[in-house]
N, C-alpha and C positions, 0 to 999 in steps of 0.2 A: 199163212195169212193170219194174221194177231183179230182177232176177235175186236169190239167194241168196248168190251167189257175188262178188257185185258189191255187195252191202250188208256181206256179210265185208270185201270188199276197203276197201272205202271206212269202215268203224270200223279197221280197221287201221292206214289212214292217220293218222285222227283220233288213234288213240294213241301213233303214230311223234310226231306235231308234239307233242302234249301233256309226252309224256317227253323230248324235245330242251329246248321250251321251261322244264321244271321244269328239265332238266341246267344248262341255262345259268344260270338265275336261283342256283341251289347253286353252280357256280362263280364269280358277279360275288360273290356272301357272300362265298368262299373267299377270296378276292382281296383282298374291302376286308376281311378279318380280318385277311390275311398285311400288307398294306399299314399297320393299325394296328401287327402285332406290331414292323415296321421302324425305324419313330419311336418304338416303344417301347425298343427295342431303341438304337435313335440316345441317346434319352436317357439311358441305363444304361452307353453307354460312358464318359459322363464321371463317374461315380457309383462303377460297378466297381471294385475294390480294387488290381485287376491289365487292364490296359488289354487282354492277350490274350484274357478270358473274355468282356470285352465284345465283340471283334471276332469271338469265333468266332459268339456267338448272332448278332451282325448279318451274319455269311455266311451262316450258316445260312438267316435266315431271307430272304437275297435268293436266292442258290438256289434254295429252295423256292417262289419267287414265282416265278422262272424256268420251272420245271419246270410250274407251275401256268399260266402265259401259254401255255406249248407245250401241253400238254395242250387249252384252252379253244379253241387254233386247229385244233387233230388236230378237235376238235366241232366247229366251225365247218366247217372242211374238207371235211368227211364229208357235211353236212347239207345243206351248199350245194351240190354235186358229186354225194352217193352214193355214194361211193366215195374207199375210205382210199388216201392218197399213202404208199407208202415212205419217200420223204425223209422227213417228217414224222414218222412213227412212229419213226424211227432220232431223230431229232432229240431229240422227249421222250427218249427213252432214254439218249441222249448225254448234255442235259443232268444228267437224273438219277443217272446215272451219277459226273459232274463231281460233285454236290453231295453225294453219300455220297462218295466217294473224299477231298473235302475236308473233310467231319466227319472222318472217319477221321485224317488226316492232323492236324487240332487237337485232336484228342482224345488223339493221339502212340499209336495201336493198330496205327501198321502197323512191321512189324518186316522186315528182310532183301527178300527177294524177293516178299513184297507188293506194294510199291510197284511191282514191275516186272511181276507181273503186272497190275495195277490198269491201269498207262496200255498197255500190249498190250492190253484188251482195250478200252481207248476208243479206243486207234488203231485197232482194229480194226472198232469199232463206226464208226468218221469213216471208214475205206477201204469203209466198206457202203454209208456214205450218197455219197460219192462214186461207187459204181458203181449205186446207186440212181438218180442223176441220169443218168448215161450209158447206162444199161441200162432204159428203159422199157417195157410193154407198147403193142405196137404203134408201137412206134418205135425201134425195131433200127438203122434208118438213121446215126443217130448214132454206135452201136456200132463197122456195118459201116464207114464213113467211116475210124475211127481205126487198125482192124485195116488197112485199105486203103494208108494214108499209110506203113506196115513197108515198108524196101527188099528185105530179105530173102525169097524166098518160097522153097519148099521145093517141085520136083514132088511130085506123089501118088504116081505110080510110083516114087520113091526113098523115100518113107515104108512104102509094103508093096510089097520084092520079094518075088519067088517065087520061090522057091529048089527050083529041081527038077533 
């Protein structure tokens, strides 16, 4: 006889696979829309008046299929595993990041020091996912290895004398 607690646990599950499953099947749509809007978009550049307006909508909308592959793999990721990757999640964001940064930029909206904050913080957001990959849970080891390989080390006792 299945417990209370064990017939919870087990509709639980049931509606974990149910909602992955429904996610995924609304992301393969998302996909083959974004996939139409690009041949749409393909078509349109030779049509467009001015050949730039045609290429920003088709950046646009490969970016956004970018952003949209990264995302469907963060779900896949998760659902196979259990557990969200760092890299990954920098990833979507990195490219997300790229693809607003590049509407902005064909849209001609960034002015002065925008643009230099904009790639600071996607360099910044690529130095995360780079220390994401070296800094894992439960695997330090790779960390400690690169700190290891410094010629330099520094005694403890000349870091804190005591000055009495």
């Amino acid at each position: 006889m299945m417990s209370l607690q064990e017939k919870f646990l087990k509709f639980y599950n049931l509606a974990i696979k149910i909602t992955y499953n429904i996610t995924i099947i609304i992301l393969i749509v998302v996909l083959a829309f974004i996939l139409y809007r690009i041949f749409q978009d393909l078509g349109n550049l030779f049509i467009e008046r001015t050949v730039r307006l045609g290429i920003k909508d088709l950046v646009t909308s490969v970016l956004t299929l970018i952003v949209v592959l990264e995302l469907v793999r963060a779900f896949v990721e998760f659902f196979e595993h259990h557990r969200l990757r760092m890299e990954i999640l920098l990833e979507v964001l990195i490219a997300f990041s790229i693809r607003e940064f590049m509407i902005l930029v064909f849209q001609g909206n960034l002015k002065g020091l925008d643009v230099l904050y904009w790639t600071l913080g996607i360099f910044m957001l690529v130095l995360g996912r780079s220390l994401a990959i070296l800094i894992k849970p439960g695997k330090e080891v790779l960390f400690k290895s690169v700190i290891k390989k410094t010629k330099r080390k520094i005694p403890f006792s000349r870091i804190y004398k005591n000055e009495s």
